[in-house]
C-alpha positions as CSV (number, residue, x, y, z in Angstrom):
1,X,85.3,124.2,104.8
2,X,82.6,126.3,104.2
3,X,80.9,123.7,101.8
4,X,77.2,122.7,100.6
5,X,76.2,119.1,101.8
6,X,74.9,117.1,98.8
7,X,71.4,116.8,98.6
8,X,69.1,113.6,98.9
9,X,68.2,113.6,95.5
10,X,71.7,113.6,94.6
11,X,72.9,110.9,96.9
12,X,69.8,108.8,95.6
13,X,71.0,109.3,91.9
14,X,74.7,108.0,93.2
15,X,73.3,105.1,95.5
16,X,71.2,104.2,92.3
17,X,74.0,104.2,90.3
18,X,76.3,102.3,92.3
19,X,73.8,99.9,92.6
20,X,73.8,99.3,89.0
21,X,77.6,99.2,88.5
22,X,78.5,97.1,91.4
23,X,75.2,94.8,91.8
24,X,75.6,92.8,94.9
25,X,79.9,92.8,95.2
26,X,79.9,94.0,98.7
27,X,83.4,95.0,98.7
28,X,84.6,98.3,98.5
29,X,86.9,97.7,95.7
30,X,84.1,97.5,93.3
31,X,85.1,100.4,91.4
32,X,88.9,99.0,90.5
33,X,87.3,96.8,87.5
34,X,86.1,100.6,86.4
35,X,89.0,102.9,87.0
36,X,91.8,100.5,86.4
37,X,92.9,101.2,90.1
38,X,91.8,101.2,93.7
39,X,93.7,104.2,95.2
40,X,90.8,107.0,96.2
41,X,93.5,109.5,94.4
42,X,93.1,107.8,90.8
43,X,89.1,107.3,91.5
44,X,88.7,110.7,92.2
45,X,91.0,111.8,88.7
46,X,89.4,109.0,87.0
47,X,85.1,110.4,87.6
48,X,86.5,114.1,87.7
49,X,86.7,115.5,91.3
50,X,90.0,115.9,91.5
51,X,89.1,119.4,93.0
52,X,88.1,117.6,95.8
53,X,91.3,116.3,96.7
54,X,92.5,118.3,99.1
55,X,89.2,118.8,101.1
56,X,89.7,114.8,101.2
57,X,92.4,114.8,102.8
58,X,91.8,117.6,105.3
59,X,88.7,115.9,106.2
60,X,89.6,112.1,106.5
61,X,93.3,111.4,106.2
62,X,94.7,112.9,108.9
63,X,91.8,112.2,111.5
64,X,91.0,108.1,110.6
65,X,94.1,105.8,109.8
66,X,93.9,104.4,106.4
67,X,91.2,102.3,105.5
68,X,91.3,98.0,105.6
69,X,88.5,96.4,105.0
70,X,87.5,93.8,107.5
71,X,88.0,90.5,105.4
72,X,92.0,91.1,104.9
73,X,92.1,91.1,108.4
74,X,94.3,87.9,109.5
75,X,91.4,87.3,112.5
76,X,88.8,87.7,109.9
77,X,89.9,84.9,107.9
78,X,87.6,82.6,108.5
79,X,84.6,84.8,109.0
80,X,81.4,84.4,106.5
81,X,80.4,87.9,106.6
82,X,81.8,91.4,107.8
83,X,81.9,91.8,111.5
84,X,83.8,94.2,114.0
85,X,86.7,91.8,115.6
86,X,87.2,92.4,119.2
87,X,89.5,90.8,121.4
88,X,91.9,87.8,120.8
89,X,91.3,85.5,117.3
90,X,92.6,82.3,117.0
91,X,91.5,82.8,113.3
92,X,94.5,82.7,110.8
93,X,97.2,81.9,113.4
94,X,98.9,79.2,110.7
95,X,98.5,81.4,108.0
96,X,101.8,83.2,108.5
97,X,103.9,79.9,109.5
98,X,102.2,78.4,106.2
99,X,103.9,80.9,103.8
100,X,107.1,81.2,105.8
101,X,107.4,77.2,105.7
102,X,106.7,77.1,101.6
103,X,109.2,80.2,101.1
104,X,112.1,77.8,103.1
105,X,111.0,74.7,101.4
106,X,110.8,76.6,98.1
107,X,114.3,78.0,98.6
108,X,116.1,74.6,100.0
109,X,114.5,72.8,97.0
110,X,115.7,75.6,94.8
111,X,119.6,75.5,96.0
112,X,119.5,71.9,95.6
113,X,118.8,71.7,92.0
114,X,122.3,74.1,91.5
């Protein structure tokens, strides 16, 4: 793509300013509070490198499948910290028949009170 890397000074000044905007929220999302949004698209309109767009996408969105961070993973659940899940993960299992069970019970209680 025929571009200039950034520098280390300039990844400093960004690393020094995320720092001060996101203190210690480890999540990625720490910029929606910010940018009223957490799509990269609006992020990127929202701090002006909207030119950058299309490099984006030839350089990441077609190679890596979209991003999910590891805590809204169903295995991760129960985990205290951010670690790459590998194999099976009993973590979570009830969490779907949870929500499926209060949507019927929600529904029959709703029908009966017509």
């Amino acid at each position: 793509m025929n571009l200039e890397p950034y520098s280390d000074e300039y990844l400093n000044q960004a690393l020094a300013l995320k720092a001060e905007l996101a203190g210690d929220e480890k999540s990625f999302h720490w910029a929606r509070k910010y940018a009223n949004g957490s799509k990269i698209e609006k992020l990127r309109k929202y701090i002006g490198l909207g030119a950058w767009s299309h490099n984006y996408k030839l350089a990441s969105r077609n190679i890596h499948a979209d991003y999910t961070e590891m805590r809204s993973l169903l295995g991760m659940s129960e985990a205290s910290e951010e670690v790459l899940l590998v194999g099976q993960s009993n973590s979570g299992i009830t969490y779907p028949a949870h929500l499926t069970v209060s949507a019927q019970l929600t529904a029959h209680t709703n029908n009966l009170q017509m």
